[in-house]
VEXDREN-2710 file (C-alpha; in Angstrom, 1 decimal):
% VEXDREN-2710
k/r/px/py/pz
1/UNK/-12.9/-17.5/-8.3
2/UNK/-15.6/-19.8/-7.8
3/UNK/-18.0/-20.5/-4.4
4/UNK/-19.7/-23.7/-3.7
5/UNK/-21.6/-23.3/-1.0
6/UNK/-24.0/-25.8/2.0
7/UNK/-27.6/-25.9/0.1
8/UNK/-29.0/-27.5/2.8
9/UNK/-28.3/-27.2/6.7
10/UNK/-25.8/-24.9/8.4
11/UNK/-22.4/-24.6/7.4
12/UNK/-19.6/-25.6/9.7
13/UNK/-16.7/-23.6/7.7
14/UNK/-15.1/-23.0/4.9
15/UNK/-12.6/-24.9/2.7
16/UNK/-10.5/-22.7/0.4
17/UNK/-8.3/-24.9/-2.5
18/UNK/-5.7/-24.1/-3.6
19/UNK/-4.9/-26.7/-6.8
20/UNK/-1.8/-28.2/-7.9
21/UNK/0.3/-27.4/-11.2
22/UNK/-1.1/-28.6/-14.5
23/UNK/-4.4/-29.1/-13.1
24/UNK/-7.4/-26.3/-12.7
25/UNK/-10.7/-26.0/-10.6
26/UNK/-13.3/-29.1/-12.7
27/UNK/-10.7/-31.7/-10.9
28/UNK/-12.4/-30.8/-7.4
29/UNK/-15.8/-31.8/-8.3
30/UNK/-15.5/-35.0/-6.2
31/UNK/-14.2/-33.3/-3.4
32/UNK/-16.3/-30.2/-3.5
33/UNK/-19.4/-32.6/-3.5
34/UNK/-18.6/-34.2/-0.8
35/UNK/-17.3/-31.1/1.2
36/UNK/-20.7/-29.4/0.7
37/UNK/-22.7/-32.9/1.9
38/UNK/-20.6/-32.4/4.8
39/UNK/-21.4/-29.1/5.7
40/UNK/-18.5/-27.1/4.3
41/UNK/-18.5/-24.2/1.7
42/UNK/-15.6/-24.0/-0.9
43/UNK/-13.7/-21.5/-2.4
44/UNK/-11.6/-22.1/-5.6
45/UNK/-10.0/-20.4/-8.5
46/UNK/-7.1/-20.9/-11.2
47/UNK/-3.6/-20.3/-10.5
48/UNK/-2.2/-18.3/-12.9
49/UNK/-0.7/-20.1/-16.3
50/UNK/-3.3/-22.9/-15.3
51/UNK/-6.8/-23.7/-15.9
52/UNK/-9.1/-21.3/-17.3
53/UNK/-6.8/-18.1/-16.7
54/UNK/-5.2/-15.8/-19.3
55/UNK/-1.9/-15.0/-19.8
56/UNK/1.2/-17.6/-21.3
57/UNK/0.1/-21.0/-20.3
58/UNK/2.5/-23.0/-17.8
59/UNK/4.2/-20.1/-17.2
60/UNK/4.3/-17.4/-14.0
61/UNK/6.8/-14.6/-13.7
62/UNK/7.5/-14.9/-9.9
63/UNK/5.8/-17.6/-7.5
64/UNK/4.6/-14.3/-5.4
65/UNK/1.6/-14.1/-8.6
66/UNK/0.3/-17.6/-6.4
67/UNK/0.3/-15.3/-3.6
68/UNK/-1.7/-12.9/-5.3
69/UNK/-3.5/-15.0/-6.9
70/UNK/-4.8/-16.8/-3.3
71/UNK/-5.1/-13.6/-1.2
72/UNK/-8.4/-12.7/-2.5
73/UNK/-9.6/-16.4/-1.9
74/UNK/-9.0/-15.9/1.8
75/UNK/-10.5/-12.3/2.0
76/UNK/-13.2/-13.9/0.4
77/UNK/-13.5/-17.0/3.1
78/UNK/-13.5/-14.9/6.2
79/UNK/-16.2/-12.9/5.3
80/UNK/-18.8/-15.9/5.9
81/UNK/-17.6/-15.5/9.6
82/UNK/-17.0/-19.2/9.7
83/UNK/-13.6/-21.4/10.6
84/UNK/-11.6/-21.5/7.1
85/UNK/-10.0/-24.2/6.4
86/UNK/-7.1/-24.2/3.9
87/UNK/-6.5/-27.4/1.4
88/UNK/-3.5/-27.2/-0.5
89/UNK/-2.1/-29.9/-3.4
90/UNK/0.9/-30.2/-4.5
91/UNK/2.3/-27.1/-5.7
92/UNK/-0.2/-25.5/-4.4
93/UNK/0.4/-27.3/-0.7
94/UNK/3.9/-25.5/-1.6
95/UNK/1.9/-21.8/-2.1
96/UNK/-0.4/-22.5/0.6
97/UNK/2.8/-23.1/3.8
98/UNK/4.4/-19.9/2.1
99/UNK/1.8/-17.6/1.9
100/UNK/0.9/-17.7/5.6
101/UNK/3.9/-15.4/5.6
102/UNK/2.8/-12.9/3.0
103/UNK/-0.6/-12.4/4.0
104/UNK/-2.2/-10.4/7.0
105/UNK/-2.5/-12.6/10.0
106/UNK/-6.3/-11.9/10.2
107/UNK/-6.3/-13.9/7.2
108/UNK/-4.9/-16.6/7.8
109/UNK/-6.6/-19.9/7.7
110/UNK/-7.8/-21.4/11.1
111/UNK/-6.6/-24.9/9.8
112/UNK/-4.2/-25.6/7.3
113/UNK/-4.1/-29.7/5.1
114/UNK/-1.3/-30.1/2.8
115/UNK/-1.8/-32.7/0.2
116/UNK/1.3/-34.2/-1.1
117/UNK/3.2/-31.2/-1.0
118/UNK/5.5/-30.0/-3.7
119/UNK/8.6/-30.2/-1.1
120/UNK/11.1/-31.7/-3.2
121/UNK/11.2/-33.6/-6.6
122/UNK/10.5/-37.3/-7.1
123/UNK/12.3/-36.9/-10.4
124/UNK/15.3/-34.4/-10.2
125/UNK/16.3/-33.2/-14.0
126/UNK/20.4/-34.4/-14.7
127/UNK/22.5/-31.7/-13.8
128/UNK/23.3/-30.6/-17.4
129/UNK/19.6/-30.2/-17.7
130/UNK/19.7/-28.3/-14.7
131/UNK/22.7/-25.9/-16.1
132/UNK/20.8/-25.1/-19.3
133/UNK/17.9/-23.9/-17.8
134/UNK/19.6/-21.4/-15.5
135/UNK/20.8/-20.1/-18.4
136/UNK/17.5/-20.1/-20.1
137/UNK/15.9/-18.4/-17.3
138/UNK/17.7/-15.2/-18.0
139/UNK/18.2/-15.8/-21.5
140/UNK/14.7/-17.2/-22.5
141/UNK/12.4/-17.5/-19.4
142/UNK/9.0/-17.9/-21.4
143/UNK/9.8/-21.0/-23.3
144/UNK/7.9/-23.8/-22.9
145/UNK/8.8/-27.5/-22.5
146/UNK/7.5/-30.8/-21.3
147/UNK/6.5/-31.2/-18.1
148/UNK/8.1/-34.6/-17.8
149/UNK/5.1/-36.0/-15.7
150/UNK/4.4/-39.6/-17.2
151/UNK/0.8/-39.7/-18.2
152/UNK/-0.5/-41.9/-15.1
153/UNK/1.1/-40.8/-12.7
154/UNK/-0.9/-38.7/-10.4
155/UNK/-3.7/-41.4/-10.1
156/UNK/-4.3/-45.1/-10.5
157/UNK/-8.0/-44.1/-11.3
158/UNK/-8.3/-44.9/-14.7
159/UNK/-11.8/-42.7/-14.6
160/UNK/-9.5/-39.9/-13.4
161/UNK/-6.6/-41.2/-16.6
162/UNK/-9.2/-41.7/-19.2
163/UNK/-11.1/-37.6/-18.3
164/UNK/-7.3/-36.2/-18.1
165/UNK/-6.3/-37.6/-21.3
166/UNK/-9.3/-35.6/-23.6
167/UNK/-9.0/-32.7/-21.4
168/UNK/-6.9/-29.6/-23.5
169/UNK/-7.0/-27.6/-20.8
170/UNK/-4.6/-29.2/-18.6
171/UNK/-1.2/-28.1/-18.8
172/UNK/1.1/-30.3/-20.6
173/UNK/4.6/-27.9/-20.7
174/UNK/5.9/-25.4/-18.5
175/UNK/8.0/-22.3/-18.9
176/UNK/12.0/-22.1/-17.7
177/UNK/10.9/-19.6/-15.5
178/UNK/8.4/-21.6/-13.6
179/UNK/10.6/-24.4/-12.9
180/UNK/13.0/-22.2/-11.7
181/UNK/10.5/-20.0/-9.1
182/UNK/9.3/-23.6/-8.3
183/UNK/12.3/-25.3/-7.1
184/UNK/13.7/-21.8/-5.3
185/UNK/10.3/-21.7/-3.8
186/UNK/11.2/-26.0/-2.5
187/UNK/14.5/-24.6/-1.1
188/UNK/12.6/-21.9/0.7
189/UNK/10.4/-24.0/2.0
190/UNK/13.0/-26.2/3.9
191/UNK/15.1/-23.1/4.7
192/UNK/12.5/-21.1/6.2
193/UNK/11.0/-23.8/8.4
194/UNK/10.9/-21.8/11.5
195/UNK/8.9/-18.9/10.1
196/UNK/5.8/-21.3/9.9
197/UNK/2.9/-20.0/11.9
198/UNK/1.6/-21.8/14.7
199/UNK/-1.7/-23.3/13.2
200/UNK/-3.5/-27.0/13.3
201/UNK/-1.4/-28.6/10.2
202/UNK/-2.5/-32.2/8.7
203/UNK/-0.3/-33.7/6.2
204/UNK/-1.7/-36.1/3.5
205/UNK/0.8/-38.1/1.5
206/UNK/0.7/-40.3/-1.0
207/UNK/3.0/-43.6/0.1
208/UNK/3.5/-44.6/-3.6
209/UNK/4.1/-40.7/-5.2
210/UNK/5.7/-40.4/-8.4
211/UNK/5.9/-37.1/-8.5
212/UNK/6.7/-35.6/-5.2
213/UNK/9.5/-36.6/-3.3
214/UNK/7.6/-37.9/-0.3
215/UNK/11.1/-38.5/2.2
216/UNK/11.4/-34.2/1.5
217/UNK/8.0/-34.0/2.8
218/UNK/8.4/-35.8/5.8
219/UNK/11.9/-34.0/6.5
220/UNK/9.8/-30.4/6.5
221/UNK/7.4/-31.9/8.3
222/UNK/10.1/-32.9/11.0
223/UNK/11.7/-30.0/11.1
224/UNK/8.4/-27.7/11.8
225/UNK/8.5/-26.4/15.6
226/UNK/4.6/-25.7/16.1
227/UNK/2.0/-27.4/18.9
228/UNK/-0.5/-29.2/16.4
229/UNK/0.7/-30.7/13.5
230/UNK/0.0/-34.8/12.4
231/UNK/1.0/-36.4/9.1
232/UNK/-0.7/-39.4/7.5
233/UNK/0.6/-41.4/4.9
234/UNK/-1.5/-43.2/3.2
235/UNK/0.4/-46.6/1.7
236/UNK/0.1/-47.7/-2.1
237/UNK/-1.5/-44.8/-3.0
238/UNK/-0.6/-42.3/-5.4
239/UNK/-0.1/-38.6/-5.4
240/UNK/-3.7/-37.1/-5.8
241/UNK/-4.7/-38.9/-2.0
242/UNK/-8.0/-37.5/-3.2
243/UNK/-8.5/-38.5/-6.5
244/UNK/-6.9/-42.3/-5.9
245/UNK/-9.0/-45.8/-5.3
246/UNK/-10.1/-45.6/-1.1
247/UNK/-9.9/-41.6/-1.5
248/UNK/-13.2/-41.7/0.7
249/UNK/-11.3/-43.0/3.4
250/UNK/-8.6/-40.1/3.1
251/UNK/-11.2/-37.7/3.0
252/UNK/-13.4/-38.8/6.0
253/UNK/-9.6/-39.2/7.9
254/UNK/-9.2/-35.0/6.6
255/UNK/-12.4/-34.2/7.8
256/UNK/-12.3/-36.1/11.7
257/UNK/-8.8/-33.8/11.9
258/UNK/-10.8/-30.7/11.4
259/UNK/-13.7/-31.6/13.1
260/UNK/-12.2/-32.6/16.2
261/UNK/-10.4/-28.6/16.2
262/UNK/-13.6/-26.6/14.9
263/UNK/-14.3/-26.2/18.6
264/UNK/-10.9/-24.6/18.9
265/UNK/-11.4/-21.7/16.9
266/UNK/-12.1/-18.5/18.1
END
């Protein structure tokens, strides 16, 4: 875990970040830059299997470790005293809706942004694909394959393509096992809409995403019962909203959301 915090001024809250598959902490440095210009300190670690963690890479056991994983980041963000907000990417947009149900209200955020959530698959495996790794999961649930993400595809900023490309730490293949927690963790998702806590939610999606199924993302987002909730999509753009071409406007758009409910928070 890893805390950016205000150098100069008084800080208005607290973002915690909670990072996509693949990816680790050193992808943020835009955006934690410009959240502590802005008045925010940030909290972020590595998921496990990504980043600069130990253990099998690509790989998690249950998607409950995420949970784990998180928890701590929270604890962590409360204890400034300040609003915390919670930003989550892609997978982790998926870990960051489901673990408002598996940690202690108290520490829940105060404002939750999901980033082109991991709510269902752009690119859906054929189904004898599908079949083998069921049985894989029980047979072999450590082994490793390709990802299946075409190079490219997260980002049309070819500063972003060009850093990704020499960068040996992302993760390039995942393990059985992970695909399988990931896509019973999408189906729990839509299933357990209703148990979704009654918090400001913002919704950032990529109109052009090549990785996340953006129609799934808008069908959870329909089907969520709570009294503050707005989604913006932002067209042409890519699946990292804040690591594509106009990304300044996205994250000024973020920021006038949680600005205008700071006031709100108790």
């Amino acid at each position: 875990m890893w805390k950016w915090e205000v150098k100069n001024g008084t800080a208005k809250g607290v973002f915690v970040i909670v990072h996509g598959a693949g990816e680790y902490h050193v992808r943020y440095d835009w955006v934690v830059r410009q959240l502590n210009r802005h008045g925010y300190h940030v909290i972020m670690g590595d998921l496990p299997g990504q980043g600069t963690t130990t253990g099998r890479r690509g790989h998690v056991n249950e998607f409950q470790d995420y949970f784990r994983k998180v928890n701590p980041w929270l604890r962590e963000a409360r204890k400034y005293g300040l609003p915390v907000i919670q930003l989550g990417h892609s997978m982790g947009g998926l870990i960051s809706l489901l673990v408002q149900n598996e940690v202690k209200p108290s520490l829940r955020p105060d404002i939750l942004i999901l980033s082109s959530p991991c709510l269902g698959l752009a690119n859906i495996p054929p189904l004898y694909k599908r079949a083998l790794s069921k049985g894989l999961n029980r047979l072999w649930p450590t082994l490793s394959l390709p990802s299946g993400l075409e190079p490219g595809s997260g980002t049309r900023d070819e500063k972003m393509r060009v850093r990704d490309v020499s960068d040996a730490v992302l993760v390039k293949k995942v393990s059985v096992r992970y695909y399988a927690e990931l896509t019973a963790s999408i189906r729990r998702a839509h299933t357990e809409v209703e148990r979704f806590p009654d918090l400001p939610l913002y919704v950032m999606q990529g109109g052009d995403d090549r990785i996340v199924d953006k129609e799934e993302v808008k069908r959870w987002f329909n089907n969520l019962d709570i009294s503050d909730k707005a989604y913006r999509e932002w067209p042409g753009f890519f699946h990292e909203v804040l690591n594509d071409p106009g990304k300044e406007e996205v994250l000024l758009q973020m920021l006038a959301f949680v600005t205008a409910r700071l006031h709100m928070v108790k």
